[in-house]
C-alpha positions in Angstrom: 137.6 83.2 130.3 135.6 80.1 129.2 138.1 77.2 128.5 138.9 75.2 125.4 138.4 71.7 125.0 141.4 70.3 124.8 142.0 70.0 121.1 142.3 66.7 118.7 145.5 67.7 117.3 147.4 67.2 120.3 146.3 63.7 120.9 146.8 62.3 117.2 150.3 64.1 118.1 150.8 62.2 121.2 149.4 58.8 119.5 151.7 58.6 116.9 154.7 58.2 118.6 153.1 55.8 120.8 155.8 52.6 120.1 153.8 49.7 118.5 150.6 51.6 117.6 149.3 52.4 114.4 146.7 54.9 114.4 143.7 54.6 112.7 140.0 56.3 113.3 139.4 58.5 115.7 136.1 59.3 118.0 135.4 62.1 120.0 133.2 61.2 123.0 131.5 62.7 126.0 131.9 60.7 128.9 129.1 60.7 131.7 130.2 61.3 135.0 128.7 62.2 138.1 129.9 65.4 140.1 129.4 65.3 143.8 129.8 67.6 146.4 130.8 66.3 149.9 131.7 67.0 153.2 133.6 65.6 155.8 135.8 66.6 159.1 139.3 66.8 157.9 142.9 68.3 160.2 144.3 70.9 159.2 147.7 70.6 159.6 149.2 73.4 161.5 153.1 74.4 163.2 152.6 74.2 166.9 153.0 77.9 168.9 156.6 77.3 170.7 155.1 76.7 173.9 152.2 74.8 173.5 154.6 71.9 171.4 156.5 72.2 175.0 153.7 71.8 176.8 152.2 69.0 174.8 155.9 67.1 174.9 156.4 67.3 178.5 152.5 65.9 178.5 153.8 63.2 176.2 157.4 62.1 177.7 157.9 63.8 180.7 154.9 62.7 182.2 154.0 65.9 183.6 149.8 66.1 184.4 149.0 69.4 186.4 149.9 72.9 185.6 151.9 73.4 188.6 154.2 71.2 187.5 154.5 71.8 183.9 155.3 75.7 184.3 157.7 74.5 187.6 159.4 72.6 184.5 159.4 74.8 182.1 159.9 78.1 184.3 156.8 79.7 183.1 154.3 81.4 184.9 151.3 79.7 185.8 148.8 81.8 184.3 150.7 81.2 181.1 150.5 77.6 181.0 146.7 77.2 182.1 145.7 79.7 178.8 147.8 78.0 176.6 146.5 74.6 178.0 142.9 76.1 178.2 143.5 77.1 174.3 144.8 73.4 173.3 141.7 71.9 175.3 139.1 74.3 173.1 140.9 72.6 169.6 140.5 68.9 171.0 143.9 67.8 172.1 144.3 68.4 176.2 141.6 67.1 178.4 141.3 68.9 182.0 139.6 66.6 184.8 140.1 67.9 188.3 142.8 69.6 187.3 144.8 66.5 185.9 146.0 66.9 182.0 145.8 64.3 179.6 146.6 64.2 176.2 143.4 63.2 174.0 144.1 60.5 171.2 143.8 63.6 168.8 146.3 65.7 170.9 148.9 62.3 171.1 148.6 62.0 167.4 149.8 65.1 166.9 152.7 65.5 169.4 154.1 62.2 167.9 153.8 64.3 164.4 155.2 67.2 165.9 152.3 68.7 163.7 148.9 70.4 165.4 146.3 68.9 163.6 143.3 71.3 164.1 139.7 69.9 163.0 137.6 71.6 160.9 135.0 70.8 158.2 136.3 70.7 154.3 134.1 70.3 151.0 135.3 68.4 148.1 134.2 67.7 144.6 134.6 64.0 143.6 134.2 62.7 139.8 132.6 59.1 139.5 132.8 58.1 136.1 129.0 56.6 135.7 129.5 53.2 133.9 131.4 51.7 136.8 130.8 53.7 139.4 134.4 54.1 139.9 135.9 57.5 141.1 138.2 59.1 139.2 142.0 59.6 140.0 143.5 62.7 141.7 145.3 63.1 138.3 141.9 64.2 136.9 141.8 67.1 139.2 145.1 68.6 138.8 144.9 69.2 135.0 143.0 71.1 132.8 140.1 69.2 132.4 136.7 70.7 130.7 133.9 69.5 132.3 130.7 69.9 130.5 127.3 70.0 133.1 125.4 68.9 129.8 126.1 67.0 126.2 125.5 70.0 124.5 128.6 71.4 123.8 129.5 75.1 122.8 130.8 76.1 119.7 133.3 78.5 121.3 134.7 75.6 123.8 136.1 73.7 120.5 138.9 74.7 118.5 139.0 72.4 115.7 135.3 72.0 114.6 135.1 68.1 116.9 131.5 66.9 116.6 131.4 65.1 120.2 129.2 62.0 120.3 127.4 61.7 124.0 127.9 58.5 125.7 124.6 57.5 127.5 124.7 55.4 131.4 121.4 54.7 132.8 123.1 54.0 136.0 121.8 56.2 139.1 123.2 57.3 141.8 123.8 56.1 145.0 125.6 57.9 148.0 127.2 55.1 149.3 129.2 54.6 146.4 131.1 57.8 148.0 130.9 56.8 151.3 132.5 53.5 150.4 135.4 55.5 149.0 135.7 56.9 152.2 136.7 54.0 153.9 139.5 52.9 151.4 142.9 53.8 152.9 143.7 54.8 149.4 141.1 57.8 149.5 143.8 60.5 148.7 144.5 59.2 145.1 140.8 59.4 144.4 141.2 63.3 145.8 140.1 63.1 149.6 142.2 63.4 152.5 144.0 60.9 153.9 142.8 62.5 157.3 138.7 63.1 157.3 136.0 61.7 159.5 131.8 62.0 159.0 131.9 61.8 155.3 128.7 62.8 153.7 126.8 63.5 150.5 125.4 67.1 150.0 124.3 66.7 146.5 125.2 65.2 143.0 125.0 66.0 139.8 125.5 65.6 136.3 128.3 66.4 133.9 130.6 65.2 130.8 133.9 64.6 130.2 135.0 65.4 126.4 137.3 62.7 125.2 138.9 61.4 121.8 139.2 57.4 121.7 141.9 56.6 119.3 141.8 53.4 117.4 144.5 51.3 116.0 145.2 49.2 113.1 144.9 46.4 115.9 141.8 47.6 117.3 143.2 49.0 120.2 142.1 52.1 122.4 143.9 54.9 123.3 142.3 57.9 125.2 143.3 61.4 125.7 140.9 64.0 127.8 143.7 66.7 128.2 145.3 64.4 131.7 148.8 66.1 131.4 148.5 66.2 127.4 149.3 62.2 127.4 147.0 59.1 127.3 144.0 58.7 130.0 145.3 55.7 131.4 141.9 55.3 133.2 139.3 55.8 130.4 141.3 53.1 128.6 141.0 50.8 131.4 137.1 51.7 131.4 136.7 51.1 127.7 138.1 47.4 128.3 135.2 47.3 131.1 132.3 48.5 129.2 131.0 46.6 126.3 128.9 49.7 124.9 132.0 51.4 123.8 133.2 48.4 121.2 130.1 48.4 120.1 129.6 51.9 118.9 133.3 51.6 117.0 132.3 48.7 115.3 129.0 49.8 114.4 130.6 53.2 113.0 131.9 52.0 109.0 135.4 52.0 108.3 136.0 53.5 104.9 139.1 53.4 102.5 141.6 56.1 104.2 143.2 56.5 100.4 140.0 56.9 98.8 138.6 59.6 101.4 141.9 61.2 101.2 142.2 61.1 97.3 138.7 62.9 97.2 140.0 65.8 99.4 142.8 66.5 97.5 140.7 66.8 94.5 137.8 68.7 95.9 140.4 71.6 97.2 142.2 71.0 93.9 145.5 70.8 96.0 148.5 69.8 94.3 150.0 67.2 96.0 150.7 63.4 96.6 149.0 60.5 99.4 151.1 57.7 101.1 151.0 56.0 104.1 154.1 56.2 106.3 155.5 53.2 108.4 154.0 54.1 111.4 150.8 53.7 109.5 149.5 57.4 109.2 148.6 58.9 106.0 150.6 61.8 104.5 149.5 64.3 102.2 152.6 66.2 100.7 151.6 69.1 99.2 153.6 71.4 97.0 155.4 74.5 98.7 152.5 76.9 96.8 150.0 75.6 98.9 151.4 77.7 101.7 151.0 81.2 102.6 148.6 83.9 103.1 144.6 83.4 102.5 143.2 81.3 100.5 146.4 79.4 100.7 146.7 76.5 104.0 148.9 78.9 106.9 152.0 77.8 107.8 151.0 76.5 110.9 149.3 73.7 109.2 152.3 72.0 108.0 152.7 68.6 110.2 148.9 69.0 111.5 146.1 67.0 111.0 143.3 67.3 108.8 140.1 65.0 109.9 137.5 63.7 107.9 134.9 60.7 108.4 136.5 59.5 111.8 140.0 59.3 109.6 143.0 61.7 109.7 146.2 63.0 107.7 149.4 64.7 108.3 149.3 67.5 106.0 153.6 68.0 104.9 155.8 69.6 102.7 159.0 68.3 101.5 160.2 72.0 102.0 162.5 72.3 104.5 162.7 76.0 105.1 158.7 75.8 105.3 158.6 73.7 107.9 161.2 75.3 110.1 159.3 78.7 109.5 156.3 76.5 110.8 157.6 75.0 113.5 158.7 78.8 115.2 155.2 79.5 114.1 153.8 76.8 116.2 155.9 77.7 119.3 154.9 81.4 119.3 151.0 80.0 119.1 152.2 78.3 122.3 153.6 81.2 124.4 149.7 81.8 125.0 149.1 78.0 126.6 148.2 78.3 130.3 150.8 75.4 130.9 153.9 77.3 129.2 154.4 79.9 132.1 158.8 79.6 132.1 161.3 80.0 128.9 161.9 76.2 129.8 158.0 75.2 129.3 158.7 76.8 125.8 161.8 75.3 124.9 160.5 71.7 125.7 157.2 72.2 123.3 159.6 74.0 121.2 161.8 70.5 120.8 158.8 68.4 120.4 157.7 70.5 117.7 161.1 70.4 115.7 161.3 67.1 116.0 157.5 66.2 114.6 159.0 68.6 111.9 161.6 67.0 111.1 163.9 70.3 111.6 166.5 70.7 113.8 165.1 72.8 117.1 165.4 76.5 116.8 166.9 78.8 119.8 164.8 81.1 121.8 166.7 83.9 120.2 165.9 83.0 116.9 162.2 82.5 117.8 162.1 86.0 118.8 163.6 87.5 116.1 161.4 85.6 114.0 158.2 87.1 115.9 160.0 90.6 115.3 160.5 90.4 111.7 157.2 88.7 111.1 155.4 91.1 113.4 153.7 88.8 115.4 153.2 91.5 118.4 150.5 89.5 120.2 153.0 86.3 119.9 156.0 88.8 121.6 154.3 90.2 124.4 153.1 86.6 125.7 157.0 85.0 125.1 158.4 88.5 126.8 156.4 88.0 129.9 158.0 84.4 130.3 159.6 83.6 133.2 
């Protein structure tokens, strides 16, 4: 199933109840990164077989070196003892000269662990953002990220009709920026073992990161990619870092938010009134008509965003009932989210929903019977198969 980009909505959402900030214009970007496939020697970490932890032990404290002696010890027969020490000299960690055992630094490493670290050889993908140079964070790999092997970008991958401006690095690549990261005892939060040997480069290439740069009244950055649906701490620290990316904001006009929201009130001929709340963000309160069935604005617009000419607006109604009725709307349309896998993923989205609202939060009972009286069967099957 070919992933969506991870929609605008949800990080003008997120920016507005960022303390302080006051949302203003917002970009869509594609940031150029470099993929890169490696390899290296990594240890698999693995429970030790009862007696070859013995075995390795009475190596390690007892001081025991010959077979004889360990299966004397141990009350084992011989023939026992020499397999299971021929076994732990084929993985690396029991040398055999003349019949004397020692462990190897690999084998005492592991006793000491109580963990049998078996060698074998692992490939990883690494991201390295291409402005920098700088690898990106494990966080990056444990999301839902959409990664893009070109700036072209499909029509079915976005949701909300984003027009993504490509961000262009002349930079090339060079392995050893990988191999460098190698060395760094902080190498696991940059997505490689902590444990890995003989790292090498097998190949590179490229690929873009969709993105949404979020300005403030201030001028500030914020940055959302889809890392845990909350800011991209990093590409903020990158946009500090390169001076291309102030550049194309202030280059792109600012225009008057009232006058381009004026104009699309009156080219739908919506009925409605403009004002800008505290926080900064533009409201367009439209009367209750508005919503309903085709040609009317869904429910499920009421709170969201409408963008136009790098500006946006919260789209509202001072009807309360409506926007209750749109808030269990919005959490059904969230039972189908690959992150909302438990009744407890849905009643968290389900608060944050009421509360952008303005409604108090509805129970999961009443969100089903809701899906049951609206017939919403597609809604019901996904919240029934909740955990």
């Amino acid at each position: 199933m070919t992933r969506v980009i991870y929609p605008a909505q949800r990080a003008i959402e997120h920016a507005v109840t960022v303390p302080g900030v006051r949302p203003a214009r917002l970009f869509p970007v594609l940031w150029p990164l470099w993929q890169v496939e490696t390899a290296a020697q990594v240890y698999d970490e693995q429970a030790y077989e009862v007696i070859d932890r013995f075995l390795v032990r009475g190596i390690l404290e007892a001081g025991l070196h010959r077979s004889a002696d360990l299966a004397a010890f141990y009350g084992l027969p011989t023939s026992l003892v020499e397999r299971c020490l021929a076994f732990l000299t084929l993985i690396g960690h029991v040398r055999n000269t003349e019949g004397l055992v020692t462990l190897t630094p690999l084998g005492e490493s592991s006793a000491r662990a109580d963990v049998r670290y078996v060698p074998k050889e692992s490939r990883q993908q690494l991201l390295v953002e291409r402005f920098t140079a700088r690898p990106l964070p494990r966080s990056h790999y444990q999301g839902s990220l959409s990664l893009l092997p070109t700036p072209h970008v499909p029509a079915e991958r976005v949701s909300d009709g984003s027009r993504f401006a490509p961000l262009f690095s002349s930079s090339t690549f060079r392995p050893e920026i990988v191999t460098q990261l190698g060395e760094r005892p902080d190498r696991f939060d940059f997505n490689l073992p902590k444990q890995l040997r003989n790292l090498r480069v097998l190949g590179h290439q490229d690929a873009y990161l969709p993105a949404y740069l979020i300005e403030d009244a201030d001028g500030r950055l914020l940055a959302y990619s889809g890392v845990h649906g909350e800011r991209d701490t990093f590409l903020e620290s990158l946009c500090d870092r390169v001076p291309l990316i102030r550049t194309l904001i202030a280059a792109e006009p600012s225009q008057d938010p009232r006058e381009i929201w004026t104009n699309w009130l009156a080219d739908g001929k919506r009925k409605g009134t403009l004002r800008q709340l505290p926080s900064g963000v533009w409201r367009a309160t439209l009367v209750a008509d508005s919503f309903g069935g085709t040609p009317k604005m869904p429910l499920s617009r009421i709170g969201s965003y409408q963008l136009r000419k790098r500006h946006f607006v919260q789209i509202w109604t001072d009807d309360a009932k409506l926007r209750r009725q749109a808030a269990l709307r919005r959490a059904l349309a969230m039972t189908q989210l690959r992150d909302v896998r438990t009744r407890a993923d849905l009643t968290g989205r389900l608060r944050t929903v009421a509360e952008q609202l303005e409604v108090t939060t509805p129970t999961l009972d009443e969100l089903h019977r809701y899906a049951k009286k609206e017939q919403l069967h597609r809604y019901l099957v996904h919240f029934d198969a909740l955990e």
